[in-house]
Steps between C-alpha positions, in 0.01 A plus 500: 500500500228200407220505452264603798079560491352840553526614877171652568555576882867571504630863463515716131836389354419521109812631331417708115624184242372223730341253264183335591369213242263245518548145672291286332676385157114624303550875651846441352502868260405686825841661615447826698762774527466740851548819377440718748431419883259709765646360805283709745160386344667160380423493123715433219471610130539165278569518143391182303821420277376439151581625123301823545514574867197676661482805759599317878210389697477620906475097723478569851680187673277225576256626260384286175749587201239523166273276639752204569554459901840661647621145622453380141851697442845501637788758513855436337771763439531655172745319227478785200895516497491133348181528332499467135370843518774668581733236338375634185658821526755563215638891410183612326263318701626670864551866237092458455457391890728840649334732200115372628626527912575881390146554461375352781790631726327824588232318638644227678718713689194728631232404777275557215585121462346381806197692426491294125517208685223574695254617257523871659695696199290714290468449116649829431771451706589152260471650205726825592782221582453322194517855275773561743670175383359575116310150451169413486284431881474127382898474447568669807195237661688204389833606562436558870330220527772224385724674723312434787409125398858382455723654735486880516837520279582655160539181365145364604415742227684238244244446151353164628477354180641145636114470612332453174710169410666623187763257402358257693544173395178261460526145607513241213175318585232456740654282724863727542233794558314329750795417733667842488161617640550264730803605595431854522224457755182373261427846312465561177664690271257845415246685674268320759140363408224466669469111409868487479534112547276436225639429162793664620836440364810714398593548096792294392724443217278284347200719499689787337599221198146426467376859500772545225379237300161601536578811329684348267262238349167599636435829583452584065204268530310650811218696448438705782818644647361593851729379782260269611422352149901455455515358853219264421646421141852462671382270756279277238818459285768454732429429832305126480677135543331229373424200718407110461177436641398157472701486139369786368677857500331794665620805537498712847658858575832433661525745783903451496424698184245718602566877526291768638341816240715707700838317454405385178407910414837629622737225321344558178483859517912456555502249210270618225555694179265857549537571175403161346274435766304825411515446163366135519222686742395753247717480133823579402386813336310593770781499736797709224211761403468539872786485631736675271437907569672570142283656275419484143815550286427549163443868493865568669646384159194669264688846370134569309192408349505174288886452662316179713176360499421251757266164401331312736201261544210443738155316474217683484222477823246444274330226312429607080226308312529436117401645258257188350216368638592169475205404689223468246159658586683634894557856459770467790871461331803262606675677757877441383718578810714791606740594232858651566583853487840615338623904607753696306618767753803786381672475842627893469135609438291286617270436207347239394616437178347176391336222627287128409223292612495231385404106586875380475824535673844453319701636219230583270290693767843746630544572117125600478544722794822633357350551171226720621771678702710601170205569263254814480216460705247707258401190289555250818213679709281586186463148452328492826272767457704733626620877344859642590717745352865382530577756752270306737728214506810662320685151601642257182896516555693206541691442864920564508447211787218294628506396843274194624483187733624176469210361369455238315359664155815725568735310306804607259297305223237793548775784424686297181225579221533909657832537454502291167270754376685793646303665697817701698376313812835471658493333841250276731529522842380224777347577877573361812258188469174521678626826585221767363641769693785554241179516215367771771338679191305245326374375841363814630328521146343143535385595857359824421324318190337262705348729784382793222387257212438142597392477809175675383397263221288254551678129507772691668676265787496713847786464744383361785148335396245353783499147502174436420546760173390378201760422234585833293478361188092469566466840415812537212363721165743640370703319255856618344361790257375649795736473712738636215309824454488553875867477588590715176293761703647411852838605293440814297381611856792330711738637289342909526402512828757282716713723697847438647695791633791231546600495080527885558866629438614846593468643147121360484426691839606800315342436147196460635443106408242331620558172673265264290638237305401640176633862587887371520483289244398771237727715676787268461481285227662733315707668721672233637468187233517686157113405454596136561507202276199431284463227262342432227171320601558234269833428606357545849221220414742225374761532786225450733225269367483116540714280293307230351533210228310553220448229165491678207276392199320652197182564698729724760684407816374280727586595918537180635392565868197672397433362173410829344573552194642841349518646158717798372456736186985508469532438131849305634307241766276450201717401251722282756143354573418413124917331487437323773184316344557464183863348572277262759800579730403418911338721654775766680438589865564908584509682814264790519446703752096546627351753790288170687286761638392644145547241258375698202874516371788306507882669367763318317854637420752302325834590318328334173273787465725753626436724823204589426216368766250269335139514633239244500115500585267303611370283241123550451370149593655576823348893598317380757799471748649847385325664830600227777782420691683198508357374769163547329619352158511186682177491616371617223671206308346260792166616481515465116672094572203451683249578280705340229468203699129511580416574119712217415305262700176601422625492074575122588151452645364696203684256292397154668095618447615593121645196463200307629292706235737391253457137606103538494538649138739242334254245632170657366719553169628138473154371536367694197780471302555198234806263565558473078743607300392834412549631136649844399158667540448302844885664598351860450208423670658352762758796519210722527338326786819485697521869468129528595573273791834691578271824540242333741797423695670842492152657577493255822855620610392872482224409716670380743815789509227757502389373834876449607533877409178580731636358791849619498467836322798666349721187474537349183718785315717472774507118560571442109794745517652343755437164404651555175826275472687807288464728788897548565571410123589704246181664280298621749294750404364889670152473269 
């Protein structure tokens, strides 16, 4: 049968599977299926053939088909046998087709069908088929409506995956893709748009290579990673030629290379890493702590208190002044930055048994941390103004294993000097990096810390600030002494009040044990680790302090990176002091070990004096650092260069109007004074007139350092001890 227009005059003869498409080549996607025929009113029920086919729609013959006029179509008969449709068909395919027509069957073969068609069956009805047939409405919906769209036959109902072009294969270029549209008809490949000859093209081969390099090379260096940023980027990067224009090159966008967002938003979603790409969107520990669901592991393998102690690190959100007004006559102090926070957390109990602030992050700031972790607590928060009993904080064993990140100031160098000095630490154990969720206990501690303490103080550094805030460290007072006493109290409470039911066993439930921190730890300690492992504190205090090279002399040992010098009462130090002078031997270099945060002492053991532990103190020239940190020390020692420096220069000008007075002098002397041999008598005279005229000048040169002393008060003592050459040499003196 060819291909005939639509009789409009002639009598009904519309057969169910008639197909009636669209003549012109533009109307091309418009192929009709008659499902259902009316003869006596002369109406058919179309169904639009398409990937999701739609309820059939009532055409009376002669009558305008969705707005497009009825001779704008012709009929043809059906060719579904041979379609690629039903060609797909293999055993499971045509199993899913029979197993969906078995839940449509009951309606089909009913007049309730004729009534769907028509719009006339009631809602209830549907749905009491679809129970009936135990899908969902929609399923049944869909079902029905495939079957009626291409060819009322179990296999109509065929998955028609074929239309989404998987496994398709793109053309190579643009000019390969531009003749198989031609070939086709002139359609592209995709959904319809409303301007869909305009910058129009199908993807190829070579787009998908570009995409791939894009994300490659270029996508790490993008800033914004919206679609139409990447688009923009991709199209920048990639898709321009270059172009001689009256000898010079220009570049133009080459719309052979020219993709739309869409295409360009669907190949790279096929293409791209989502893992890297979210972590080069956010961070890579952004993406593990959120994406991995695992929680903290630590206390799984913690049989009691002071079995593991986590360590971590954060930086504080708030900005610490100093402790010197470095500012002359301003009352206002030097704000300093935000210092780092260092938490000791027993991962069975959950108490915080140690922590640090301190300016510096590395080895020497963990061992502070850890330190304060292993040592009583009674003198540590005394020195801060601050009265416990030792049951407050009952916490000073040393860890079976220490768990931490992968840090940098984590490093095996850091555990050496420990286990040299046999502490029983046994074993160090690494997270997941950048994964915090495996510390779970140390990072609900630094949270909790923050909200509670910090985020109260003034200087503190708020979450989401406006933009027009003013800088927090405007308003900073508090320096680290403060902050010090304030966290000690964050603790002692933290560690009384917290409650977690979760570190509850069966036989605390039935003790009675409270769930606080401080409850299971007195409750276990003993129970479960023996008491634990305490150290002496010495012993504690030389595994854990700073290593540094020291030069010794008679007048003590000199610290090379502070240049503080240090003095001890040992009887043996003495005497190897006294050898080491008096046989004028080198001086020997040492390593001692110094806490940089309280450099009043400094510890020295050595198999030459045995095992005992030899202390050393501050020597007295040097008291005035015994209260600051490091960190202060050297501004201390800056603000001391600079006055050094300023006395120094105004000395020289002192000294140029001396010498001018001593010029003036000699010439008033040599004009008075006889140019003759003088006799014996005439030496003594003359002696005594130089000595009268060596007073005049002395009396001149107090003169003028009394006014040097009024206008830079408080300098001279200083500025002549350091300007002494012998400061670093042997016989210095503490008088």
């Amino acid at each position: 049968m060819g291909m005939v227009g639509l009789p409009t005059e002639e009598a009904f003869d519309y057969s169910i599977n008639e197909i009636i498409k669209a003549k012109n080549t533009d109307e091309k996607e418009l192929e009709y299926t008659v499902a259902y025929t009316f003869p006596e009113s002369k109406v058919v029920a179309l169904s639009l053939q398409r990937k999701k086919p739609i309820k059939p729609i009532l055409v009376k013959v002669g009558e305008d088909i969705e707005g497009r006029a009825w001779d704008m179509f012709e009929r043809t008969p059906n060719t579904f046998s041979s379609s690629r449709h039903y060609l797909s068909a293999t055993e499971s395919r045509v199993a899913t087709a029979y197993e969906r027509y078995s839940k449509i069957r009951p309606l089909i073969e009913s007049n309730d069908i004729e009534l769907y068609i028509k719009g006339d069956l009631s809602r209830k009805s549907f749905d009491a088929y679809a129970k009936q047939a135990n899908i969902t409405p929609q399923s049944l919906y869909n079902y029905l409506n495939q079957y009626l769209a291409f060819g009322s036959h179990p296999l109509a109902l065929l998955p028609l995956t074929y239309l989404c072009g998987t496994n398709r294969k793109l053309p190579l270029n643009s000019e390969e893709a531009e003749a198989k549209r031609a070939k086709r008809g002139g359609t592209f490949i995709g959904a319809k748009g409303d301007s869909d000859e305009y910058l129009r093209r199908d993807a190829t081969q070579e787009d998908i290579k570009r995409i791939k390099q894009f994300i490659k090379k270029h996508l790490s260096k993008v800033s914004d990673h919206k679609y139409t940023s990447l688009h923009s980027e991709f199209c920048q990067r990639l898709c321009y030629s270059s172009a001689d224009v009256y000898g010079r090159k220009e570049r133009y966008l080459d719309f052979r290379k020219y993709i739309s967002i869409d295409q360009f938003t669907a190949h790279f979603q096929k293409h791209v890493d989502w893992k890297k790409w979210e972590e080069l969107k956010t961070s890579v520990k952004a993406v593990q702590n959120n994406q991995d669901i695992t929680r903290g592991k630590a206390q799984e393998n913690s049989i009691g208190p002071s079995d593991t102690y986590e360590i971590d690190a954060t930086t504080l959100n708030i900005y610490v002044v100093s402790r010197i007004n470095s500012r002359g006559d301003y009352t206002a102090k030097e704000v300093i930055g935000r210092p780092y926070l260092y938490f000791v957390v027993d991962t069975f109990s959950g108490v915080i048994v140690g922590y640090c602030i301190t300016y510096q992050r590395g080895v020497s700031a963990v061992k502070k941390a850890l330190y304060n972790a292993f040592t009583n607590k009674v003198d540590f928060c005394a020195r801060y103004g601050i009265q416990i009993d030792e049951d407050d904080w009952p916490c000073q064993h040393v860890c079976v294993r220490l768990f931490c990140d992968r840090g940098g100031e984590y490093t095996t160098s850091l555990y050496d000097d420990m286990l040299a000095a046999d502490l029983k630490l046994e074993t160090i154990t690494f997270a997941t990096s950048y994964l915090s969720k495996k510390k779970g206990t140390v990072e609900v501690n630094f949270d909790s810390q923050d909200k509670i303490l910090f985020q109260r103080l003034d200087g503190s550094v708020k979450p989401n600030p406006a933009k027009d805030a003013v800088h927090p460290s405007n308003f900073a007072i508090h320096d680290i002494d403060s902050l010090n006493r304030l966290i000690i109290e964050s603790i002692l409470s933290f560690n009384r009040q917290r409650m977690n039911h979760t570190r509850l066993q069966s036989f605390d439930v039935f003790e009675g044990v409270k769930p606080t921190p401080l409850a299971l730890w007195n409750k276990h300690i003993s129970k479960r680790m023996a008491s634990g492992n305490r150290r002496p504190k010495k012993l504690v205090m030389y595994a854990m302090l700073e290593q540094e090279e020291a030069k010794v002399s008679i007048d003590g040992i000199l610290i090379l990176s502070s240049e503080l010098t240090y003095r001890t009462s040992h009887k043996g130090f003495q005497d190897w002091q006294q050898k080491i002078r008096f046989s004028g031997q080198a001086k020997p270099s040492i390593k001692v070990r110094v806490n940089k945060d309280d450099p009043r002492y400094a510890w020295y053991l050595s198999k030459q004096f045995g095992t005992e532990i030899i202390e050393f103190t501050l020597a007295s020239h040097d008291e005035r650092f015994e209260d600051l940190t490091a960190e202060e020390i050297k501004q201390q020692k800056q603000i001391e260069k600079q006055r050094m420096s300023i006395n120094r220069k105004d000395r020289r000008m002192a000294n140029v109007a001396l010498q001018t007075s001593i010029a003036e002098e000699r010439e008033l002397s040599n004009e008075n004074t006889s140019t003759r041999p003088p006799d014996r008598k005439g030496i003594v005279a003359g002696i005594q007139d130089n000595f009268r005229q060596a007073q005049k000048s002395e009396n001149a040169r107090d003169v003028i350092e009394t006014r040097n002393v009024f206008g830079t008060s408080a300098i001279d003592s200083s500025a002549d001890y350091f300007d002494t050459p012998s400061l670093n040499s042997e016989g210095g003196s503490d008088d």
